[in-house]
N, C-alpha and C positions, 0 to 999 in steps of 0.2 A: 489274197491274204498273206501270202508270200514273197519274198525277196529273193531271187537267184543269186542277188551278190553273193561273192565268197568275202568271208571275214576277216576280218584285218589278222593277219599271222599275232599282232604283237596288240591285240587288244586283249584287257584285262578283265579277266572273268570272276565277279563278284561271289555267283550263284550256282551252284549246280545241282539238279534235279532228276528222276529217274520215274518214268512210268513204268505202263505194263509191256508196249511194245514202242515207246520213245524216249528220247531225251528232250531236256532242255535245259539252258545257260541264260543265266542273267548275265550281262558286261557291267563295267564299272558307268560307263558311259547312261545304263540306264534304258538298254536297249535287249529286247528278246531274241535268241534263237534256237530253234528245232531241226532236230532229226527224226530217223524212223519211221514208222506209220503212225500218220495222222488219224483222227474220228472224224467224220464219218470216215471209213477206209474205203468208201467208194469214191467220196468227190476226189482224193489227189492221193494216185499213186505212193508205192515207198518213196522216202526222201534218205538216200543213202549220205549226202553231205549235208553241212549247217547251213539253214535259209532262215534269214529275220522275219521274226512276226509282223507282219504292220501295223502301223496303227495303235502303236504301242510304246509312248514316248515316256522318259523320265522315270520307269519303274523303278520300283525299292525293293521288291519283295516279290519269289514266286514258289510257287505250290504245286505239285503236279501228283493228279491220284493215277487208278489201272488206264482210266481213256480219258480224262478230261486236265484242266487245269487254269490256274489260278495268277493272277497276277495284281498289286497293290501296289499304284500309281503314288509319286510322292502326293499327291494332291487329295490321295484317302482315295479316291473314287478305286473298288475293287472290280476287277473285266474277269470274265470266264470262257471260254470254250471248249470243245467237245463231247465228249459222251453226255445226255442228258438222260437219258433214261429213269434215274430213281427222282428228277427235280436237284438232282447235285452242280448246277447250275446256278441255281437260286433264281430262276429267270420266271417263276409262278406255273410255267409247265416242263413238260417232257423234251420239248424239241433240240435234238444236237442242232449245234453251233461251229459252221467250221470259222465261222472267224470271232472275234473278241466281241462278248457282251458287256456289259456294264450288271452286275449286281442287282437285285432290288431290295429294296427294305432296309438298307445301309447306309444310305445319305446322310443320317443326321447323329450314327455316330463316329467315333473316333478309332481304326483299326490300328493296331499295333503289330497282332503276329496271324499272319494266314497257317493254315496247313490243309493237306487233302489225303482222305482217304482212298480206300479202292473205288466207291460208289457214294461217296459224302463229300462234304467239305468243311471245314472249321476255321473261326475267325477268334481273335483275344480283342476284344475293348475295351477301351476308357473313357470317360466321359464322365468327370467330375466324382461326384457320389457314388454313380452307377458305375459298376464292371459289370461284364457281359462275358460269359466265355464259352461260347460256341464247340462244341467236343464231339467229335465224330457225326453223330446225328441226335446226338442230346445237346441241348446248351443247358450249362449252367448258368444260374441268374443271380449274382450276388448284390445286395442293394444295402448302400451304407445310411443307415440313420446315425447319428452321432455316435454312438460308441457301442450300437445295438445293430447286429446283421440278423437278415432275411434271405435265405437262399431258395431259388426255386430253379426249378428242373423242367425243361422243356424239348419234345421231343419232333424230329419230321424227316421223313424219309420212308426208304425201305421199313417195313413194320413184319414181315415175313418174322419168324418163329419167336415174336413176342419182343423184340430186338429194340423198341421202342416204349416199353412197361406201361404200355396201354392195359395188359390185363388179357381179358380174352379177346379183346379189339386187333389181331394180328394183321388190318388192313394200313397200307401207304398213306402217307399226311404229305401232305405239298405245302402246306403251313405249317410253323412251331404251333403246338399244344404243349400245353400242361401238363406233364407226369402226376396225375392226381396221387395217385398209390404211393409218392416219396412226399407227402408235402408235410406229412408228421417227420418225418426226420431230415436234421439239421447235415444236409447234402456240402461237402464242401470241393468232391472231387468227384469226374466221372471221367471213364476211360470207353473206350467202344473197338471193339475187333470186328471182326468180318461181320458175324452175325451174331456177336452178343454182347451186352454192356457190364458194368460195373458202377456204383455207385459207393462212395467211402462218406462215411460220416464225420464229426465235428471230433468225435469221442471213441473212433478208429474202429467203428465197424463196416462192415461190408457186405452191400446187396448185389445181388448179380439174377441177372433175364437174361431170355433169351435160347438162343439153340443151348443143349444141353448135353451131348454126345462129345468125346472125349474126355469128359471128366470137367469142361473147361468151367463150368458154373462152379464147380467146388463141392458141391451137397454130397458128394460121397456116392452118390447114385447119378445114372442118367436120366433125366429129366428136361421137358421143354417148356418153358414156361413166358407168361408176358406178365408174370405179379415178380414183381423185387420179392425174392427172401433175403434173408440173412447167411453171410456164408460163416460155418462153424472154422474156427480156429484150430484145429486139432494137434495141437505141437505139444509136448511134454513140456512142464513148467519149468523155468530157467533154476539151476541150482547154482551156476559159478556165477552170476551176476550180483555186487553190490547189491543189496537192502533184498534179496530173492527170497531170505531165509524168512520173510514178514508174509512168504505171502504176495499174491498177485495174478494178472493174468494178459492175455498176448492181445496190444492192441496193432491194429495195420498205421501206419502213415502213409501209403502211397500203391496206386494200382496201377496197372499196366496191360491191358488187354493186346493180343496179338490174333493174328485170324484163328488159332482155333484151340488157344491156352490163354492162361492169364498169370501174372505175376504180381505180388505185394512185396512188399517191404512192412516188417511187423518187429516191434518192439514191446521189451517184457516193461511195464508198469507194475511194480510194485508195489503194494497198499500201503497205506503210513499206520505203525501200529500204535494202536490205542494207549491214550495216555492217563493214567492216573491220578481219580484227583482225591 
């Protein structure tokens, strides 16, 4: 799987990436290399200097979660190896991989942006009509009809403490399924931490599953759950804001899940006050 060569001193490093106990470099050339400890960490010792991936030509794009990683060939075909444990792989089971798979289920579309979490992995596509955006272990499914959207929410993976808004369903999916529980609301953003998710709607509200301890769900209590609630806003109403004095109330634009907190970005909407007729 390996190359011993040493690297060119004056080759150009496009990429750089960081796992749980490795590195890795993209070159401009379009070529991979690793350090560190590999997955499995039994098949090949630590690798204390850079050895190229094989097998691995022409890249554009790399990803790297706590033990596995990711890589997005100019040619769309996405290759995977190591850790497989939760299916972060995308390979339809469990089994690590010490050397580069090929994806499944991705051939026919169009990838644009990879990324990888500690135990997941996420893809951005396009493909005419259809975007696709794969987010931790949810994908968002956005589907353009002429000037009318349809967002659906799909979940697979680790399902441990509701982390998938299956409900009471807290078992692993090795397939996307359907977030049935979001399909009344107009989903336009999802974020995913360690063990919990985030959901933002069209009209800036936000639902959050999952582990519930440190506060990180929002609800003001601790709580675990696999049903999306609503998380409350609880911020004092803006008083030095433009049009504040009409009235209003705090919507979110943007979530941000981390492994064991979450972060929004939230803006005061102001009501438009009533006009006389």
């Amino acid at each position: 799987m390996y190359s011993s060569s040493n690297p060119d001193r004056a080759m150009g490093i496009s990429l750089v990436a960081a796992g749980g106990t490795h590195s890795v470099v993209l070159t401009r050339e379009g070529h991979v290399w690793t350090w560190g400890q590999p997955w499995p960490p039994g098949d090949i010792k630590q690798i204390s200097t850079p050895v190229r991936v094989q097998g691995l030509e022409k890249v554009r794009l790399i990803a790297v979660g706590a033990f596995h990683n990711l890589a997005l060939l100019e040619d769309g075909i996405l290759w995977a190896w190591g850790n497989n444990e939760y299916g972060q792989l995308g390979t339809g089971d469990t089994q690590p991989r010490s050397q580069p798979i090929a994806v499944q289920g991705l051939s026919d579309l169009t990838l644009v942006d990879i990324a990888a979490g500690g135990w997941h992995s996420t893809a951005l596509t396009d493909d005419g009509g259809v975007s696709i955006m794969l987010v931790g272990y949810l994908i968002l499914i956005v589907k353009a009809l002429c000037h009318d959207f349809t967002f659906e929410v799909y979940g697979w993976g680790r399902g441990e403490h509701g982390r998938l808004g299956f409900g009471d369903d807290k078992s692993s999916k090795m397939v996307p399924q359907k977030v049935q529980l979001l399909v009344e609301e107009n989903i336009v953003q999802i974020s995913c931490g360690g063990t919990h998710s985030v959901a933002l709607t069209r009209d800036g509200r936000m639902f959050s599953f999952g582990r519930g301890d440190h506060g990180r769900l929002g609800y003001g209590r601790k709580v675990t759950t696999g049903h999306p609630m609503e998380v409350p806003i609880n911020l004092p109403p803006a008083t030095n804001l433009s049009g504040s004095g009409a009235g209003g109330h705090w919507c979110s634009k943007l979530v941000a899940c981390g492994g064991r907190h979450t972060l929004a970005i939230v803006e005061w909407l102001a009501h438009e006050p009533e006009q006389l007729i």
